[in-house]
N, C-alpha and C positions, 0 to 999 in steps of 0.2 A: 367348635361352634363359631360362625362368623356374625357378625353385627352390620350395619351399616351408620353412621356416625350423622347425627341430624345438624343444621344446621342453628336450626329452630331453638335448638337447645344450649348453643355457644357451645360444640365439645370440636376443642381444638386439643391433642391428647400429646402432653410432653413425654419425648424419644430419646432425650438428651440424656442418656446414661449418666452423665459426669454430674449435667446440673439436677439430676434426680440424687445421687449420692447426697451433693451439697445442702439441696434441701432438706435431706432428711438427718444429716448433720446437725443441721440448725438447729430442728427439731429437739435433738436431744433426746434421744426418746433413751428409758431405761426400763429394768423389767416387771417394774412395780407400776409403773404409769399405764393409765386410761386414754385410750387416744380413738378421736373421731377424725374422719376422713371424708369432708361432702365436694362430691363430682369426683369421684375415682377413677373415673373412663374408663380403659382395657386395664387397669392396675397393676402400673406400671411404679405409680411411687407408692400403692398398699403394700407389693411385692419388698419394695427396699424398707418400709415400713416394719415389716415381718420381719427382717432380716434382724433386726433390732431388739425382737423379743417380748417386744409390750405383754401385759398383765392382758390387755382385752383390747379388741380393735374394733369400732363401727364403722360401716360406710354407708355414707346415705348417696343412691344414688334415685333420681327420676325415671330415667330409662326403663323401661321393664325388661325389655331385649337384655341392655349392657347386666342387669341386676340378676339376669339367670347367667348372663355369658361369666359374672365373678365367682356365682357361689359356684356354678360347677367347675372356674380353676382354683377356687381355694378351699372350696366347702368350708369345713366345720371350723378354719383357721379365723374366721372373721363371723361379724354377723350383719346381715343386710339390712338396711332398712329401704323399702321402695317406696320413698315417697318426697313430693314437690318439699324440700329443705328451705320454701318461704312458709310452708305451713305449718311445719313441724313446731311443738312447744318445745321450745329447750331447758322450760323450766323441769320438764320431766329430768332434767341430767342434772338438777342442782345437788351439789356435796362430792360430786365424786372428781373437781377437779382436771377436769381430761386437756389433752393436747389437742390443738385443733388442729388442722392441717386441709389446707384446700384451694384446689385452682378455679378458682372461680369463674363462673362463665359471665363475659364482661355487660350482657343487656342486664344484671341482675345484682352486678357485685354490690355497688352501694346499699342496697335496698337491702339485701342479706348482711352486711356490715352496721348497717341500722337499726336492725333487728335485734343484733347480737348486743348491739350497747345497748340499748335500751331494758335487757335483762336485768330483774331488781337485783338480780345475788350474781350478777357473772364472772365476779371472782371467787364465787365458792363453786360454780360452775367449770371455769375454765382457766387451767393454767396459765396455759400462752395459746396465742390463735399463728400459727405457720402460716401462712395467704399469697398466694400469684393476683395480683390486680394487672389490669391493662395499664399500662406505666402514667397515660394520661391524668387518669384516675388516684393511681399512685401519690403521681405528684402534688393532686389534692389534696387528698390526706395528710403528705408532710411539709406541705405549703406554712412556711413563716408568713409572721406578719408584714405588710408592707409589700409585698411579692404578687403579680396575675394572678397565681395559682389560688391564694388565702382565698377562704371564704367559709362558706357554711358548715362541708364536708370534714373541714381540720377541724375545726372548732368544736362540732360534735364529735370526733374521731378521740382527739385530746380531752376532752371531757373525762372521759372514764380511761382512757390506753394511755398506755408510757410504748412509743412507736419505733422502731430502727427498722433503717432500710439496710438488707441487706446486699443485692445485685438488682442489675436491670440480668433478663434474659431473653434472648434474638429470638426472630420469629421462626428461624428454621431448626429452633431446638422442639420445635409443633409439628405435629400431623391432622388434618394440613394445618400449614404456614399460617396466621393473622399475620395482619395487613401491618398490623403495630408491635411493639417491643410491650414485654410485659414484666414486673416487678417484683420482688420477693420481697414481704415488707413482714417485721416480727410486730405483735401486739400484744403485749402484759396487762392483762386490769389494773388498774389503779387501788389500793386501799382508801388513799386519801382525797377524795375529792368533792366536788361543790355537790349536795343533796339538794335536789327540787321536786317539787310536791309532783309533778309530772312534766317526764323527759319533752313530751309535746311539745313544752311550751317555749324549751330552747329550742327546739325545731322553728318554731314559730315566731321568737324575736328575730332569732336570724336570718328567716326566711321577708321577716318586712327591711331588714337593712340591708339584704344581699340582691334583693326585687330592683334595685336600683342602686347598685353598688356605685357609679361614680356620683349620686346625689350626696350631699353635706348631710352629717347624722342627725342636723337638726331635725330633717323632715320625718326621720324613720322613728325618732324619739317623741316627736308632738302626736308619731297615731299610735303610739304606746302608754303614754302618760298624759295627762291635763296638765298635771304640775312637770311639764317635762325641763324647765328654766331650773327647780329648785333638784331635781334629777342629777340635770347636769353638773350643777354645784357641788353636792354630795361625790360623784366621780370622780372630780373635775376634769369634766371634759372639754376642750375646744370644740365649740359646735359648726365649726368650719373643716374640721377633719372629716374624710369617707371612711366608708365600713370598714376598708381593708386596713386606715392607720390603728383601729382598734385590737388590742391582743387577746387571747382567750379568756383569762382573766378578766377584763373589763365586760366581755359577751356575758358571763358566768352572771357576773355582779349586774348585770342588769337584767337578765333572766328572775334573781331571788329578787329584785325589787322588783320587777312587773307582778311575779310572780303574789307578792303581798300586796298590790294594789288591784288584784282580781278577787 
């Protein structure tokens, strides 16, 4: 059965034998383990996936074409699921822990890494998340403070994940090729971290101090707080520093105080 590969849908489909090994390395995967697989393409790393032994494997794939073209190469060895992976609830998978593993198609990776933090239990959900980002992107997510990169995307990402980057990988390890290098980055849920009445609303401080990242925090603090002088005191903040001198930590702490003055 042949397919034809959409553009429409970001499926750039990794060929790179060696770095498909690697990946699935990282993975870890043993034979007692639950492991999901979203954007499998021609299943290429569900194949090295198998290899491994997993206890149960899902792949969600969008495609309807690719999602008949895998079950009839693996059949009953996997189980499909066809359907858009922004819609899916993933609270249906809470308690069973699973490996996540996925090349993400770059119009969409954030938004599906948004997603996934924003799950009330996603470490009763998910093990570890495996992830190809588009390196640009990448380098978001493990943007330090003080660095171009920092901003809203780390902040939220560090929120809930403990991150390691593990390779960049060339574009002609794809068929076809992107235009850009793409990244292999691990994500672990966090147990311990800062609890807010809703994740929103760090979306939403940080989206008013990142709207104008080279302004002084003062300004992004006076459309968040009335009392934002006595704010700053309580953090002690320099109200001459921009968004980026702020660490995630401070973002957190000022999230639970917005958050008790709504």
């Amino acid at each position: 059965m042949k397919f034809t590969q959409k553009k429409s849908l970001g499926q750039n489909f990794l060929i790179d034998q060696n770095i498909l090994n690697k990946i699935t390395d990282t993975g870890k995967v043993g034979h007692e383990d639950l492991v999901i697989e979203v954007g499998p393409g021609s299943g290429a790393l569900t194949n090295k996936i198998l290899e491994k032994k997993p206890k149960n494997l899902i792949v969600i794939e969008k495609d309807k074409q690719l999602s008949n073209f895998l079950l009839k190469k693996f059949k009953e060895k996997i189980k499909i699921i066809n359907e858009d992976m922004m819609k899916i609830s993933y609270q249906n998978f809470n308690g069973e822990n699973y490996i996540v593993f996925g090349n993400l198609p770059y119009n969409i990776s954030t938004q599906i890494l948004t997603k996934w933090i924003k799950i009330k239990n996603i470490d009763i959900f998910c093990k570890k998340f495996v992830l190809m980002f588009q390196k640009e992107v990448a380098d978001r997510i493990i943007a330090k403070t003080n660095t171009k990169n920092y901003g809203r995307l780390s902040i939220l990402s560090n929120w809930r994940m403990k991150i390691d980057k593990i390779f960049d990988i060339d574009p002609e390890s794809f068929n076809p090729a992107p235009r850009v290098k793409s990244t292999l980055l691990v994500l672990v849920p966090k147990n311990k971290f800062f609890k807010f009445k809703d994740p929103k609303n760090l979306e939403y401080v940080t989206n008013i101090f990142f709207s104008q990242r080279r302004k002084m925090i003062k300004k992004p603090l006076k459309k968040l707080f009335k009392n934002y002088d006595e704010i700053s005191k309580t953090l002690n903040l320099d109200l001459d520093l921009r968004p980026q001198n702020l660490d995630h930590i401070t973002y957190y702490r000022i999230c639970e105080l917005y958050e008790a003055s709504i």
